[in-house]
N, C-alpha and C positions, 0 to 999 in steps of 0.2 A: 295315020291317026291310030289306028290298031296295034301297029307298033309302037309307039309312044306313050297308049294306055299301060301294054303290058311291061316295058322298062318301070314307069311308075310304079307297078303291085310291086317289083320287086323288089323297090325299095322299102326300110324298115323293117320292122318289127315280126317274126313270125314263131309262132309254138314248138319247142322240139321237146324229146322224151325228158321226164323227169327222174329226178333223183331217187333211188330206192328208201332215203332217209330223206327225211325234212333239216335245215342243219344252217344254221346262221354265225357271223364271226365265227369265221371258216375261212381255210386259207385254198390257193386255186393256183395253179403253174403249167402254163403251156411247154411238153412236152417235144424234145429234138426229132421224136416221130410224129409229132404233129398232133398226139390227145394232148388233155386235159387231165390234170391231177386233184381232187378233190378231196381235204383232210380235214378231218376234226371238225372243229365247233360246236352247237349244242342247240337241242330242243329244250325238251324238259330234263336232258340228261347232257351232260360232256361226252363227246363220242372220242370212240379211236378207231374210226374204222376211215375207209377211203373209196374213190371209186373213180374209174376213168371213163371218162367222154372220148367215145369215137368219131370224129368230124365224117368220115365216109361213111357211115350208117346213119348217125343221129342217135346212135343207144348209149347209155348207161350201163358199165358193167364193174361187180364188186373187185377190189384188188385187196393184196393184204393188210390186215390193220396194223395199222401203228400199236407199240409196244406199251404206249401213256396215251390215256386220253388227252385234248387239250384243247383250248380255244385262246383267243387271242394271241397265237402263235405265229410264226412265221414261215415259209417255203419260198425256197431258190434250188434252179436249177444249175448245177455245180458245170464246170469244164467236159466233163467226161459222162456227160450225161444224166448222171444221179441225181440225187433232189432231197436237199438238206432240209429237214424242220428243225426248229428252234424252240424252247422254251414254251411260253403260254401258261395257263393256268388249268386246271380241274378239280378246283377248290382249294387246293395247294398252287404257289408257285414255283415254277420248273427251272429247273438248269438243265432238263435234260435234251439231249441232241438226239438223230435218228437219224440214219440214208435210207434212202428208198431206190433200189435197185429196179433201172427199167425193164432190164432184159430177164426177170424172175419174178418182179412183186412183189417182192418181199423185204422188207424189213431189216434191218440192224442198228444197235445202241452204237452210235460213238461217242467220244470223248462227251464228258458234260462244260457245262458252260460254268466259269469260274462264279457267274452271280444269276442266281433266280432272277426271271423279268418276264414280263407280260405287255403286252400294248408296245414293243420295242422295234426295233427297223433291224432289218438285214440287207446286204448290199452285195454282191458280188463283184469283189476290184479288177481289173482289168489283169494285175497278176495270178490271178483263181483263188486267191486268199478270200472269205467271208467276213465283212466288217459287219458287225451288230452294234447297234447304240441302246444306251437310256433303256428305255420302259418303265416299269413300274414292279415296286418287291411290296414291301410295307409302308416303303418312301418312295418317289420318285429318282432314278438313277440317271446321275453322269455315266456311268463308267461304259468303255468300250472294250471291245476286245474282236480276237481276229482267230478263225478258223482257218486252219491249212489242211485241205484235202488228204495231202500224200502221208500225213501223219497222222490225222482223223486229233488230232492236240488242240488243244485253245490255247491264246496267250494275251495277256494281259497288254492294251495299247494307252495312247493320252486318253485322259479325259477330257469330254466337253467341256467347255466354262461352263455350260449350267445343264442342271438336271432336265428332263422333258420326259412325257409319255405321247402317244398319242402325236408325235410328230411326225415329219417325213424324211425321206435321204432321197438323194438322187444322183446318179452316178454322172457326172460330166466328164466331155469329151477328153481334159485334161486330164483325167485319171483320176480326181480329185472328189470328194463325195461332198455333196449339200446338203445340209439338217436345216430345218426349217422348222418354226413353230412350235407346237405342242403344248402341253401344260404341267404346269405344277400344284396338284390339289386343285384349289378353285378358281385360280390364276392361269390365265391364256398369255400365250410369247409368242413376241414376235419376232424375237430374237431368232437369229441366222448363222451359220458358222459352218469351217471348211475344213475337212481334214484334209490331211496329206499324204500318200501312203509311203512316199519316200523317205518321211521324217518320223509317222508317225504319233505331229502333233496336231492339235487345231488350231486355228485362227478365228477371229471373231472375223465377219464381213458385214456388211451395212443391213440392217433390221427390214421387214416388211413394215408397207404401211397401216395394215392392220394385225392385230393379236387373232391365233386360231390355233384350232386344234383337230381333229377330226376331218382334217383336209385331205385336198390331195394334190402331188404333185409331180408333173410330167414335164419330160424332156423332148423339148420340140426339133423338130428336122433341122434348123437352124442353132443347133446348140443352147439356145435361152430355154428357163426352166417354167414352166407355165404353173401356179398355185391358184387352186379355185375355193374358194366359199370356205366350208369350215364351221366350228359354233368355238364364238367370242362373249361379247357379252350376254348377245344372241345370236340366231344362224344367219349366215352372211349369205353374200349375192355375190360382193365384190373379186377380183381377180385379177392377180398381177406377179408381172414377168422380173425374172431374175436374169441378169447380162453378165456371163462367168467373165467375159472381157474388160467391162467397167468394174463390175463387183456391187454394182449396186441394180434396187428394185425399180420398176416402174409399174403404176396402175393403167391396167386397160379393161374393154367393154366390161361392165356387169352383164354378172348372167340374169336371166329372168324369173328366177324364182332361187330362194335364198335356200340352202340343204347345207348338212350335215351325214356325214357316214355313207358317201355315197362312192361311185366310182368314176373315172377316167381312165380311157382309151386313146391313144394315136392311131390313128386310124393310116389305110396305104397313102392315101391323098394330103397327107399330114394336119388332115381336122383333127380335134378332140373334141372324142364323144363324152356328155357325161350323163349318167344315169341314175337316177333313184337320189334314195335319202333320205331324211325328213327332217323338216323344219316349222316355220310358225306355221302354217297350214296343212302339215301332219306326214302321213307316210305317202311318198311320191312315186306315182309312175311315170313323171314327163323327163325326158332325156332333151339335150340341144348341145348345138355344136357350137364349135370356138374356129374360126377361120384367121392362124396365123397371120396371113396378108394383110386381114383389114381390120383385125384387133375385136372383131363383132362377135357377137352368139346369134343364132337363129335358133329358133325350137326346133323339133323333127321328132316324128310319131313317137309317141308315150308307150311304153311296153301293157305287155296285158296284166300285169299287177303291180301296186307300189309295194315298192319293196328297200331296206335299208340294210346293212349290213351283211351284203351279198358279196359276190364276187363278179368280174370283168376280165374277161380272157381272150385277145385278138389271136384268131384262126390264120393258119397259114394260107386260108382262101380270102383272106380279106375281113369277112366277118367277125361279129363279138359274142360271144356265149356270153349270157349272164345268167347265177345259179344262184339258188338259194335265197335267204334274208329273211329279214320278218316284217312282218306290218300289225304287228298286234301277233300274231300266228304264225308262227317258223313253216316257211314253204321249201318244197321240195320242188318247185317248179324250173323251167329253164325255157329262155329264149334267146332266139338269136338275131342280132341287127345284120341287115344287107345296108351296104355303105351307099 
């Protein structure tokens, strides 16, 4: 019985060191040694600074700042360990690019990006090329384009059929990347589409059954693409799987409470965790799981603050660091889920 108390404490939810900066719409990349890369986003200011999570201590500690402030930016860890950021905003929109070198800390500008974008996706393709979509300039943007490492160059690829911000990619097993969703202005899509990196075009593929934006979208152990909740006309609940083998969607369980701008996890055991948000009942601390097998959510302990526009980072021990976000107030806090 004693035993079986203490496996239960250790599941969930528990406090670790926080952030030196408060900092939301922020970007977060688990690192080939195993931290944690945290970049940019904003309080009451647009930040360029960064800072890495140590999993063997639990500490916070400063690294070098990026060259441009930015938020709504993107980060991918490249082939060779580095860690590309992309564009974003700091009151201006950016085309500019940077690597972050792990083994120094430091900084460098490369190539910039043929089109300023914000709120846009980045993908790492199975050949170490960087496919970026869409975002948002003045207009919302079709255009793609593709980072090659060994040249630090950008080059111009197809464009989407349609414009999007605020959407998702997803790299499937095929090599092939999934866009899903997003918006246009004040227009949510539900529209879906495939690129191809061999040809370099896209494909439209069959639509979700609901419009979103603000979602998110995970690749389950079985190769189908899981899409949860989202804000459509309003903030949704619903959630439903993409089959790269059919090409088409299916709805399965709703989650229990409907969010927006929140995260998802794959967890070892191939649940997905999801956490935080806010929707019609405001800024959320309840997280619950998604069990590929039976298509269900269950709840599972609530973090110690709601929080939206944070970040989600699965530990090479299993665990999820969650950083940042705001609930009315930009928090610098961090916890972490035992699976």
């Amino acid at each position: 019985m004693i035993l079986i108390i203490y496996i239960f404490c250790l599941i969930g939810w528990s406090n670790t060191n926080s952030l030196d900066i408060a900092r939301y719409n922020h970007a977060a990349s688990r690192l080939t040694n195993g931290k944690v890369l945290v970049t940019g986003g904003l309080n009451s200011i647009i930040l360029n600074s960064a800072a890495l999570y140590d999993p063997s201590t639990g500490l916070w500690a400063a690294t070098g700042n990026m060259s441009n402030a930015r938020c709504y930016h993107t980060e991918s860890v490249l082939p060779n360990g580095n860690v590309l950021v992309t564009g974003g905003s700091n009151g201006m929109n950016l085309n500019s690019a940077e690597l972050y070198d792990v083994s120094t800390g430091l900084w460098t500008v490369t190539g910039n990006m043929i089109f300023a974008r914000y709120a846009h996706t980045a993908s790492v393709l199975t050949n170490g090329q960087v496919l970026v979509t869409g975002g948002t300039n003045t207009i919302p943007v079709n255009g793609s384009e593709l980072y090659d490492p060994s040249t630090g160059a950008w080059a111009i690829t197809g464009n989407m059929n349609y414009s999007r911000y605020a959407h998702t990619a997803s790299v499937l097993a095929n090599g092939k990347v999934l866009v899903a969703g997003g918006a246009i202005g004040s227009i949510y899509l539900s529209s879906a589409e495939l690129y191809d990196p061999s040809t370099g075009l896209w494909a439209i593929t069959a639509s979700m059954s609901y419009a979103r934006a603000y979602h998110t979208a995970t690749v389950l152990t079985n190769g189908q693409v899981l899409v949860t909740s989202g804000l459509g006309i309003s903030s949704l609940n619903n959630a439903e799987l993409y089959d790269p083998l059919t090409g088409l969607w299916t709805v399965t369980g709703n989650m229990n409470y409907a969010r927006y701008a929140h995260t998802a996890s794959i967890l070892i055991n191939g649940k997905v965790l999801i956490a935080g948000g806010t929707g019609t009942s405001g800024f959320l601390n309840s997280t619950e799981l998604y069990d590929p097998s039976s298509g269900l959510w269950t709840t599972t302990a609530s973090m110690s603050y709601p929080r939206y526009l944070h970040t989600a980072s699965v530990l090479t021990n299993g665990k999820v660091l969650v950083t940042g976000g705001s609930n009315g107030v930009s928090l610098n806090s961090s916890e972490l889920y035992q699976p």
